[in-house]
C-alpha positions in Angstrom: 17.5 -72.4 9.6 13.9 -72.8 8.4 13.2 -70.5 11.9 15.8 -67.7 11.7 14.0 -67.5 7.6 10.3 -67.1 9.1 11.6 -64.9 11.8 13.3 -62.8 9.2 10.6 -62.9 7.3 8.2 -61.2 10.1 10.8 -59.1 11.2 10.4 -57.3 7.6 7.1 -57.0 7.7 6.5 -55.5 11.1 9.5 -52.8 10.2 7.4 -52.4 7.1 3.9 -52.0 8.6 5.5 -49.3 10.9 7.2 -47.3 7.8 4.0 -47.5 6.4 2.0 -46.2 9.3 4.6 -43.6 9.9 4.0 -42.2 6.7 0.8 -42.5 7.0 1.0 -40.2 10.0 3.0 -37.7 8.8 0.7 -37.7 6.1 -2.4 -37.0 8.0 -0.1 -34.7 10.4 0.9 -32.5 7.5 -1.1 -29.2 7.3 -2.5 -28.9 3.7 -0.9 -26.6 1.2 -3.5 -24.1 -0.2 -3.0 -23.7 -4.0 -1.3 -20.6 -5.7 -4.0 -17.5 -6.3 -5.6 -17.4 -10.0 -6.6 -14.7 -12.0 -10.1 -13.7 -11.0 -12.6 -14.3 -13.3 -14.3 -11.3 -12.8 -12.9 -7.7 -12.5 -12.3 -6.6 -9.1 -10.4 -3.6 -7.6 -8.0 -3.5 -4.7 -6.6 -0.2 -2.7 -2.9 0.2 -1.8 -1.7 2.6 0.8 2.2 3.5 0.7 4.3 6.3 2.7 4.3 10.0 0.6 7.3 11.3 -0.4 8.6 8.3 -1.2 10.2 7.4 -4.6 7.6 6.0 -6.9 9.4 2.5 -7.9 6.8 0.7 -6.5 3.9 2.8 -8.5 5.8 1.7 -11.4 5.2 -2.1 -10.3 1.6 -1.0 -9.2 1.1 -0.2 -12.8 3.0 -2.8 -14.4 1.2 -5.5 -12.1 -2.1 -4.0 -13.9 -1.0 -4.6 -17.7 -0.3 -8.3 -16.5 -3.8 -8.4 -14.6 -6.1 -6.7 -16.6 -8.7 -7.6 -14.5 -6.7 -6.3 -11.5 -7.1 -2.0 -10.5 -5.2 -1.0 -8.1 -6.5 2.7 -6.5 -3.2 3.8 -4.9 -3.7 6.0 -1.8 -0.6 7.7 0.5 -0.2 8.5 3.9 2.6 9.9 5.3 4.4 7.6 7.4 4.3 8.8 11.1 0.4 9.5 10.8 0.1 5.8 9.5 -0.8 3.7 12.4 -3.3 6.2 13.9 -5.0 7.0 10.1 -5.3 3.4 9.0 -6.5 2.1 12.7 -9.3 4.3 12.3 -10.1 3.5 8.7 -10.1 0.0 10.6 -12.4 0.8 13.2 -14.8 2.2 10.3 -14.2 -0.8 8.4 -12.5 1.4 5.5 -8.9 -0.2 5.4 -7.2 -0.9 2.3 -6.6 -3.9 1.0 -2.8 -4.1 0.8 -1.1 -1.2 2.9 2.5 -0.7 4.3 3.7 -0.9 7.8 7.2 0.0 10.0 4.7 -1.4 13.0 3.3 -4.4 11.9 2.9 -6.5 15.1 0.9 -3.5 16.1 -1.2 -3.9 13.0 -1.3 -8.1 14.1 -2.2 -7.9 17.6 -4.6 -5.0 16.5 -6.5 -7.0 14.3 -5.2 -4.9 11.5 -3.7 -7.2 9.5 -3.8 -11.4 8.5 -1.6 -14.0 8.3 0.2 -14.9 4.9 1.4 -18.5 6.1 -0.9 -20.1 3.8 0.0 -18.1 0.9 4.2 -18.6 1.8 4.0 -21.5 1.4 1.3 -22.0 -1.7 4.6 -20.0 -2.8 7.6 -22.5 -1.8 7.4 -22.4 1.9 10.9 -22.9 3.2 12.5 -22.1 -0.5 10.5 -18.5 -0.3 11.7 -18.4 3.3 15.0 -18.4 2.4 15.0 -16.0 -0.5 15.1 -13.6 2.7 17.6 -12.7 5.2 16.3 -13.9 8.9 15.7 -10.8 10.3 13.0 -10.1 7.5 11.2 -12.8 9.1 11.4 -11.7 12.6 10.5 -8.3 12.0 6.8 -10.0 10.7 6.4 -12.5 13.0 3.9 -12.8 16.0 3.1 -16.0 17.8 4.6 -18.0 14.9 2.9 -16.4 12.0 3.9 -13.7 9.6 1.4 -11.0 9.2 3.4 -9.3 5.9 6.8 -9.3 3.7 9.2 -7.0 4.1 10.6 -4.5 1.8 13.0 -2.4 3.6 15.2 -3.8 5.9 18.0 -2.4 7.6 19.5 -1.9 11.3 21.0 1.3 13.1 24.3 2.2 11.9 26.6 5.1 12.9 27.3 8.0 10.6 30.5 9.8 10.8 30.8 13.5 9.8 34.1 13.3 7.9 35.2 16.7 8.4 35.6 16.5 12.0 36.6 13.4 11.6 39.9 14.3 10.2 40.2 17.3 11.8 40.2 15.1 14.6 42.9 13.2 12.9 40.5 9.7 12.8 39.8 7.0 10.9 36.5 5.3 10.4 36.4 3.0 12.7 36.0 -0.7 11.2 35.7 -2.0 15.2 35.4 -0.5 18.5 34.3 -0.4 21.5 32.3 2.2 24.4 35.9 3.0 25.1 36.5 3.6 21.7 33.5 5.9 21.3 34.0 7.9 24.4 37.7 8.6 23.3 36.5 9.3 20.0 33.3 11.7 21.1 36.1 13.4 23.3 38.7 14.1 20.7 35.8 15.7 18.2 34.4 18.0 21.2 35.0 21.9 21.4 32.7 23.0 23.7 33.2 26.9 23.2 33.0 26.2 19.4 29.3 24.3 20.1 31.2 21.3 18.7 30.2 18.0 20.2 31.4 14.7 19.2 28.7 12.7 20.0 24.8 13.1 19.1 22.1 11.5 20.9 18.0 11.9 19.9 16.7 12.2 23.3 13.0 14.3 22.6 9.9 12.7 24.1 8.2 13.5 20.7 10.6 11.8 18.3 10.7 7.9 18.1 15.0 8.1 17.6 15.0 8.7 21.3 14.0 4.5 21.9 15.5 4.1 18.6 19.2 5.3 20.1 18.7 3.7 23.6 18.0 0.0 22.6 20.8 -0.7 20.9 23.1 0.9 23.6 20.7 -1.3 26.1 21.7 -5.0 23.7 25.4 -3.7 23.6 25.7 -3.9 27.2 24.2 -7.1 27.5 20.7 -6.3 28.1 17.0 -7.3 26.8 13.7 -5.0 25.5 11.6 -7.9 26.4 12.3 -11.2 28.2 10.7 -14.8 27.5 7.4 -14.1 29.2 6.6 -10.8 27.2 7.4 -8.1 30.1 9.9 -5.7 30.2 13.5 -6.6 30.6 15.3 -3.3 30.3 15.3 -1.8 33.2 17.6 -4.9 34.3 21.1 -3.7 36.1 22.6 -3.8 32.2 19.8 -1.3 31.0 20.6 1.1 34.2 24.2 0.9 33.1 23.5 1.6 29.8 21.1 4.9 30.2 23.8 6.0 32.5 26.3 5.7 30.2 24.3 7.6 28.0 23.4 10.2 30.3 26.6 10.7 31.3 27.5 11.9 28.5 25.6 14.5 28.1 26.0 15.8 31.7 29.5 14.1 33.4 31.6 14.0 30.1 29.9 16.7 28.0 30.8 14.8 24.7 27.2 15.3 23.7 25.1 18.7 23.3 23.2 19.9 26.6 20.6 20.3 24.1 20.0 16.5 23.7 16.6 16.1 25.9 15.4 18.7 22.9 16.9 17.2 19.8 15.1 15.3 17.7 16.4 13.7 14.1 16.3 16.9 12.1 17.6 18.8 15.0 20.7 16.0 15.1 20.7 16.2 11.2 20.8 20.3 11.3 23.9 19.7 14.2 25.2 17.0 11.8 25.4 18.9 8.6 26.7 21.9 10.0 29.6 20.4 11.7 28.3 20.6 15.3 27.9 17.0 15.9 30.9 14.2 15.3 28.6 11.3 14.8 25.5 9.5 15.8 23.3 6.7 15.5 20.0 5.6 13.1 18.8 3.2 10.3 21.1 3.0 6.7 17.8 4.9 5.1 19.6 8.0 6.3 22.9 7.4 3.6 20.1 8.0 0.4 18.8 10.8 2.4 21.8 12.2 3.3 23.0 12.3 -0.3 20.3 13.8 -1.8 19.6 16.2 0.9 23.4 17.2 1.7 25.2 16.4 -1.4 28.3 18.5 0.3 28.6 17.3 3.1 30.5 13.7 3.5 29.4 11.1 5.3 30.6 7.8 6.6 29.3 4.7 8.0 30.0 2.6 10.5 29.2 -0.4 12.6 27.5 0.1 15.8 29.9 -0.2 18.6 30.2 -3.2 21.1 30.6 -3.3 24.3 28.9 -7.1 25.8 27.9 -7.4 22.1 27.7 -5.8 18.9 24.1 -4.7 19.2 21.6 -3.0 17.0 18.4 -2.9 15.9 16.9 -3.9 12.6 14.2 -2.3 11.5 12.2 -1.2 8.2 8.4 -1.4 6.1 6.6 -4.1 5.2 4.0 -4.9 3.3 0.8 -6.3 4.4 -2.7 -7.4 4.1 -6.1 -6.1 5.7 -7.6 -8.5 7.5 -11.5 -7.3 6.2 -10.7 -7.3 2.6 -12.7 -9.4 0.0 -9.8 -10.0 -2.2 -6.7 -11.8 -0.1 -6.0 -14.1 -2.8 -5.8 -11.1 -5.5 -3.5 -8.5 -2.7 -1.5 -11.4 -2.1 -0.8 -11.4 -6.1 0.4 -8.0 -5.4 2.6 -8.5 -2.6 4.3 -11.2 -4.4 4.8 -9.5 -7.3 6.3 -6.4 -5.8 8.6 -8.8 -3.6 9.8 -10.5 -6.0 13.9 -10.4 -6.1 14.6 -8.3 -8.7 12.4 -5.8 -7.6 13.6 -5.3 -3.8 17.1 -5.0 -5.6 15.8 -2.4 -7.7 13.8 -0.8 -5.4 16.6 -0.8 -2.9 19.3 0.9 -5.4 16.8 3.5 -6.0 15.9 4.4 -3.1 19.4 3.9 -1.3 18.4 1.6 1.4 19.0 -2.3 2.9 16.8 -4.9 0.9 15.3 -8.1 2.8 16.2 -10.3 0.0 19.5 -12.5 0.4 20.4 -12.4 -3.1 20.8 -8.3 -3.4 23.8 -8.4 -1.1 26.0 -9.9 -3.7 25.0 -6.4 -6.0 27.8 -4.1 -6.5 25.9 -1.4 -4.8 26.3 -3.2 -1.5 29.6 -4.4 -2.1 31.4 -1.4 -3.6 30.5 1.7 -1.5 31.8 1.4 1.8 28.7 3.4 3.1 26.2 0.7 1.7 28.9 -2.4 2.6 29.0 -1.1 6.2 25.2 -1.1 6.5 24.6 -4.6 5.2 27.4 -5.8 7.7 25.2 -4.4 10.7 21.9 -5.7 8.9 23.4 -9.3 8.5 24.9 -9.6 12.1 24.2 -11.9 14.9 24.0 -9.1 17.3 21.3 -7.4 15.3 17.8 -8.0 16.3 14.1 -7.3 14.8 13.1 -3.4 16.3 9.5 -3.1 17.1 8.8 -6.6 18.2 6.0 -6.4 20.6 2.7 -5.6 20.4 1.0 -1.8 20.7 4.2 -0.6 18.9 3.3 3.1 19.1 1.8 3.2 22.4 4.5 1.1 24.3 7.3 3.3 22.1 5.9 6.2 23.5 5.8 5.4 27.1 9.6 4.4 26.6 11.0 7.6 25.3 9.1 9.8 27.3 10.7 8.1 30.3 14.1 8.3 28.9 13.9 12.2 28.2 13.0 12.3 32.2 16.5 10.6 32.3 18.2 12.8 29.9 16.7 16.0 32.0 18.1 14.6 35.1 14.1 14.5 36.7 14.4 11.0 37.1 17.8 8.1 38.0 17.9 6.2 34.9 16.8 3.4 37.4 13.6 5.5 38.5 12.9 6.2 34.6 13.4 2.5 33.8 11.7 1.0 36.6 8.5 3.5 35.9 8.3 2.8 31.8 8.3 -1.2 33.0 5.9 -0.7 35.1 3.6 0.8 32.1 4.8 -1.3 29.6 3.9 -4.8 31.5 0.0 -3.4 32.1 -0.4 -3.5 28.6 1.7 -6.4 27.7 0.1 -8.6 30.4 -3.1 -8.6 28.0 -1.0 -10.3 25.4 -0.3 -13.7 27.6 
């Protein structure tokens, strides 16, 4: 008895002596949390760079950041969106950038050297709690290697709009599901060729970053990839081929979408759209706001993105991030955080009519009550829906892919050809990523 109590006894203390070193190592294993920003003591000024033409919600929160940081100016400087990456890369290369600057390209503006990390500052913030104040997607659409180089803003993936006059002309519903089938039948049923009517609009110009935009998510609906799991091209895989074929074919075998679409860019689609000449087609839920404000007569309806393997689409949207040569990170991450904060991306999004990032804004009744808005956080929040833009030289890479794709769309190239040829270009550049 006296044994089994002294055995007992060292039992416990072994067991204890390894809790205790345990800890000890996930103590000394655990990376060190930096501590929240303060107010500087000093005054200092930072430079923000947003999108013109935007609505000026978050000027409003520039300013009111100010009153709450008096020693805090922030000079506010715009750019308009598609000139961004090519402006602000050369105000990096001059060593001009500003401090806190937004971006629909940030892995470009990571791999560039454009922008830093905000890991540290997450979680100085909450870590996994300010994680999960976001939907996943917000998350993907920042990361790079395992680090997130911004927070997002805008979120939202590629929807389908419906033009409901030829809709019900066309005796239709919105569809709530369907399939490639379902599309083709539909596209068919809206077409009158000798009225210039199509049913079906595809952005297919070499010029106009829609083209990629529409071919992806047909590309992850048949089963396909953009980019495997050692960062080279995936899509001119057999699914891809299909894919461009089926979109090719119906422009030229099924003429359910204008001849016109190796041309057409987003306002061309939009001019087809709003003048009944086009049944539907496909981009991001920013489009409903615009829609609204710039065709209050026209009715529009939203839809998800067809299936066909899957459900794909793309998600993608602005973030905001921070220079990597400024002087003040602690002071623009104060910004950031301030702007992202929840009920501000809620705010923001009901102004401006698009998808927030931030889980609790789906349970606002502007989401849930019009079936427009509904439908578009549906196709944000679904498993099929992946980050858009997730590889590195964005706007290069982007380019290479929708010239190809036109080739396609002019019947120059087999979609295979076209496919094969934008891999090849793609993996040159991507092989200096490994």
């Amino acid at each position: 008895m006296k044994y089994r109590k002294w055995q007992f006894l060292l039992t416990a203390v072994v067991v204890l002596a390894m809790l205790v070193g345990c800890q000890a190592e996930q103590t000394e294993e655990a990376p060190p949390v930096e501590p929240a920003p303060e107010e500087p003591a000093e005054p200092i000024t930072l430079t923000y760079t947003r999108y013109a033409g935007h609505i000026p919600y978050d000027i409003d929160l520039v300013n009111e950041f100010m009153e709450l940081h008096p020693n805090i100016t922030v000079e506010i400087n715009e750019v308009p969106g598609e000139e961004s990456f090519n402006k602000l890369l050369l105000q990096y290369q001059g060593g001009q950038m500003p401090d806190v600057f937004w971006s629909h390209w940030v892995l470009a503006a990571a791999t560039s050297g454009m922008a830093q990390p905000v890991d540290s500052f997450i979680e100085a913030a909450g870590g996994q709690a300010y994680r999960d104040r976001f939907v996943p997607s917000a998350w993907d659409f920042v990361t790079w290697k395992d680090e997130a180089y911004g927070i997002q803003w805008r979120d939202g993936a590629s929807v389908t709009y419906f033009n409901v006059n030829l809709l019900e002309q066309a005796g239709l519903d919105v569809p709530t599901e369907w399939d490639w089938d379902d599309m083709l039948a539909y596209a068919e049923a809206m077409t009158d060729t000798e009225a210039g009517v199509y049913g079906l609009g595809w952005i297919g110009s070499a010029t106009d970053p829609g083209t990629e935009w529409n071919y992806w998510p047909t590309l992850l609906q048949n089963g396909g990839l953009i980019i495997d799991e050692n960062n080279r091209a995936a899509f001119n895989s057999p699914a891809g081929v299909e894919a461009l074929q089926f979109m090719v074919d119906t422009v030229h075998e099924d003429q359910v979408a204008p001849p016109s679409t190796p041309q057409n860019g987003v306002n061309e689609i939009i001019d087809l759209f709003v003048s009944d000449r086009i049944g539907f087609w496909f981009n991001g839920p920013w489009y409903i706001g615009i829609m609204r404000s710039q065709y209050p007569d026209v009715e529009v309806a939203v839809a998800p993105m067809p299936s066909n393997v899957t459900q794909g689409s793309i998600a993608g949207g602005t973030a905001l991030c921070i220079s990597s040569d400024t002087e003040h990170p602690d002071e623009a991450w104060m910004l950031i955080d301030f702007i992202t904060q929840d009920e501000h991306l809620t705010e923001w999004a009901r102004q401006f009519e698009h998808i927030p990032p931030n889980v609790a804004a789906f349970s606002e009744p502007f989401l849930t009550e019009d079936p427009n808005f509904a439908a578009a956080a549906a196709q944000s929040q679904h498993p099929d829906t992946i980050s858009a833009n997730h590889y590195p030289e964005t706007d290069q890479l982007n380019h290479i892919a929708r010239t190809y794709l036109q080739a396609a769309f002019l019947l120059e190239m087999t979609p295979q050809e076209a496919l094969d040829a934008a891999a090849a270009e793609w993996d040159a550049i991507l092989e200096n990523y490994d």
